[in-house]
Structure formats: C-alpha cells, structure tokens
C-alpha positions in Angstrom: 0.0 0.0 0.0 1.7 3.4 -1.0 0.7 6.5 -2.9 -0.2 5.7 -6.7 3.0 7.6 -8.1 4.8 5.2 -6.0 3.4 2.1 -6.8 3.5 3.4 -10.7 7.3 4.0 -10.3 8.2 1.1 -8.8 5.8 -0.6 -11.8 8.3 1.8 -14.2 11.6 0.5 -12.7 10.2 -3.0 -13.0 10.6 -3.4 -9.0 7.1 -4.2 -9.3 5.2 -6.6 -11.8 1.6 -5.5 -11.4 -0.4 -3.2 -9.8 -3.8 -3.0 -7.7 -4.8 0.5 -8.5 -8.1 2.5 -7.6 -8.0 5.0 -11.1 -7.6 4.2 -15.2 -3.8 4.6 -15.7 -3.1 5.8 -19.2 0.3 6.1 -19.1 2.8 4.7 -22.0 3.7 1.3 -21.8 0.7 0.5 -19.3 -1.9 -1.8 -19.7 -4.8 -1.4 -17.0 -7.6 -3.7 -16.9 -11.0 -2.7 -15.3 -11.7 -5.1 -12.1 -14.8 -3.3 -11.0 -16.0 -0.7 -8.8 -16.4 -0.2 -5.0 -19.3 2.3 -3.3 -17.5 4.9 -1.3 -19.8 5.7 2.0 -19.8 8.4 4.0 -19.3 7.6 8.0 -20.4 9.5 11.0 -19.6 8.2 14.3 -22.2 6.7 16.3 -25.1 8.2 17.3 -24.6 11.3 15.1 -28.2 13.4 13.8 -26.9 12.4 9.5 -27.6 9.0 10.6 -30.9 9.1 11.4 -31.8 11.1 8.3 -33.0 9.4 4.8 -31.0 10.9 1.6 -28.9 13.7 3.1 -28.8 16.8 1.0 -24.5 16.9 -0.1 -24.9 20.5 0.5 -25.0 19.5 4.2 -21.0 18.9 3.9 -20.2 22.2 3.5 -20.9 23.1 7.3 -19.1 20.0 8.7 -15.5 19.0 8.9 -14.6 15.6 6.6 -12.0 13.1 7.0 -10.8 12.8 3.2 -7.9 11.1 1.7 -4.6 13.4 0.5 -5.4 15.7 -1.9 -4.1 14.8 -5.3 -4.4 11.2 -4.8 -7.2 8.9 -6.7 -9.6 8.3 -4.4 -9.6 12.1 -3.1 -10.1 13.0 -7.4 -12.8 10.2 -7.4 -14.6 11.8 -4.1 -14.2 15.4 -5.6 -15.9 15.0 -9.0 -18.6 13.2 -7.8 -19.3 16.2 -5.4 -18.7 18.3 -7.8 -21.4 16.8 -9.8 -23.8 17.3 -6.9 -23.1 21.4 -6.9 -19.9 21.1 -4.2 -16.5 22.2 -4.7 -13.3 21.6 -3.4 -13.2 25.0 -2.2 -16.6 24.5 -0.3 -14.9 21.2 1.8 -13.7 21.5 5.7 -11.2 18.8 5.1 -10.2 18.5 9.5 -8.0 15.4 8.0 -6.0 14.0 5.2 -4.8 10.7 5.1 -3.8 7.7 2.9 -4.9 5.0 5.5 -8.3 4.3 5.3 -8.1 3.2 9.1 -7.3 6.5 10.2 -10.2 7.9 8.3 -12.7 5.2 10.0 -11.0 6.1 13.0 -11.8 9.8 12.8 -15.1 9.6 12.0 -15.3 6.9 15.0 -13.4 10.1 17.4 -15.8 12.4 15.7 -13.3 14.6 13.9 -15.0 14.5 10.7 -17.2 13.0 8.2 -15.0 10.0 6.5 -15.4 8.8 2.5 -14.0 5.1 2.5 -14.5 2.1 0.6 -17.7 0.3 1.8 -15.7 -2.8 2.3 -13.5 -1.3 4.8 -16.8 -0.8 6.9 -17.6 -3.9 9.8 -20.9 -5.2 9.4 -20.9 -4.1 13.4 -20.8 -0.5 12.7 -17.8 -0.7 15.3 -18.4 3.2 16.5 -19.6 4.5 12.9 -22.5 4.3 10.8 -23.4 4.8 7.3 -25.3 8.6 6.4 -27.6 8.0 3.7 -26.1 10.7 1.0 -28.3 11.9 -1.3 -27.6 10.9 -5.2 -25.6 8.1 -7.2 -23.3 6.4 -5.3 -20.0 7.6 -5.4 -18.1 4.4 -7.3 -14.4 3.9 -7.0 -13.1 1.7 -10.2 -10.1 -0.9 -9.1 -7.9 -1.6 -12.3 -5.0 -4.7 -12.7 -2.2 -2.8 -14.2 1.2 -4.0 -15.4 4.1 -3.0 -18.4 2.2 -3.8 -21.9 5.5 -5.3 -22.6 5.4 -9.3 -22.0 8.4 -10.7 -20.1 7.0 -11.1 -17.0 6.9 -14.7 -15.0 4.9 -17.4 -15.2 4.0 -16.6 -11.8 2.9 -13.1 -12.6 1.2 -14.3 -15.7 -0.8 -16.9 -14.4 -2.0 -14.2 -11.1 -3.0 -11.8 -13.8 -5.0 -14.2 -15.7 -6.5 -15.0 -12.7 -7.3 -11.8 -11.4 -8.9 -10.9 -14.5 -10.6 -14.1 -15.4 -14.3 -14.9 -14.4 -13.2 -16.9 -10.8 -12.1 -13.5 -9.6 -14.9 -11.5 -11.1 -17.0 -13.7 -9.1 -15.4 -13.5 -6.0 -15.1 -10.0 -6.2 -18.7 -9.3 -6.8 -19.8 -11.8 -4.1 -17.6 -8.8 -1.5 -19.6 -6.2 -3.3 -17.6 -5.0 -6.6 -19.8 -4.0 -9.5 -18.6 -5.8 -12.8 -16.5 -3.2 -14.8 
C-alpha cells in the first residue's frame, strides 16, 4: 500500500510486476484492466443526527469537517468529481484530515473529527463506533484496475495471477464482496 505515483514508479523500474490500482492509468507502456467498482460511503460516528436522516442533502458537507484522503491522490479525485457533480467544490470542503490510510479515516469519524469517505468494504458489518449517512444521489463508485508494463516478459507466476485476477473466478469472488462488474 503506498501512494499511486509510487506504486507506478516502482511498476516503471520493474521493481514491481503489477499493480492494484483504484484509477484508469493511461500512461505509456501500461496496460490497465477494469476489475470493478467499489461504493465509497460516507461515515459519521455513532449516534450522530446524519444518521438518522434518509438521503442527506451533499450541501449539508459544506458546514461539517470531513476526514478525506490526501489531496491529489485517486480516491480524493474520485470523491471530488462526484461532489462536484452534486453542486460542491473543493473549495466548499472543511477537510479536518487528510490521510492515505483508510483506518485513520474510519478512526476519525469513529473520534468524531470528521465525516470519513471510505470504501464500503473497509466498513464492519458491526458499525464498530460509525455508521453509514444516507447521501443523497448516485453512489460515489471507485473503479479498481489490474495494471502491469504492456510489454510481455513477465513470470509465469505473474502471468498466471493476472490471468487469474482478470478471469471470471475473480470476477466472481469480487462481486460476491460487493464490486460491480466493470
């Protein structure tokens, strides 16, 4: 787990064989293969008045602080756009946290810090100290791509995990934890 510049370097310098990426790469010598998409919810801790409420207005965000990841990386871009689309800007956003780790998100919302965007798989089925607000509109989707150098060479190994990954035993198991088909 690193920032996707990272993990696209270390793809570049061939320290790396393939990826697990949350956003299309189109980069030169890439090949990125759709896996699916994720819903991103929005968690409040426990108890909170968003919770109780059916299809929250996203207007609402502007007066409270959010737990968001960095700025600049995919997920933030994905969570931006989306609120764009629903009449926010980034500009409008009390971001009272930036993090890569989805943990500490959950665990902000869970301390009451802010509002956190995650992936709804990173969410227990217990609530654990958080719950789910009910945001108004589409869900916001975040699209997990397979990527690796278009240029063959790699190992067996790597070949056959690919093949896997993108073949229709994975595509199963990944919708049965809740990714859409691509």
């Amino acid at each position: 787990v690193a920032p996707a510049e990272e993990l696209l370097d270390a793809l570049n310098e061939r320290s790396v064989v393939m990826l697990l990426i949350e956003e299309q790469q189109r980069r030169r010598g890439l090949e990125a293969v759709p896996l699916g998409g994720e819903p991103l919810v929005l968690l409040a801790p426990s108890g909170h008045p968003l919770l109780k409420q059916e299809q929250v207005p996203p207007g609402v965000l502007r007066e409270l602080p959010l737990a968001l990841p960095r700025a600049g990386g995919p997920t933030r871009r994905v969570i931006e756009e989306a609120l764009r689309r629903r009449g926010l800007l980034v500009a409008d956003l009390q971001p009272a946290l930036e993090s890569d780790s989805v943990t500490a998100l959950v665990q902000a919302a869970r301390a009451g810090l802010g509002l956190a965007f995650v992936p709804r798989s990173c969410v227990s089925a217990r609530g654990d100290g958080v719950g789910v607000v009910d945001l108004a509109g589409q869900p916001i989707m975040l699209d997990w791509f397979v990527v690796r150098a278009r240029e063959r060479g790699a190992s067996s190994a790597a070949q056959t995990l690919h093949d896997f990954l993108t073949g229709p035993k994975a595509r199963a198991l990944l919708a049965r934890a809740g990714l859409s088909p691509p």
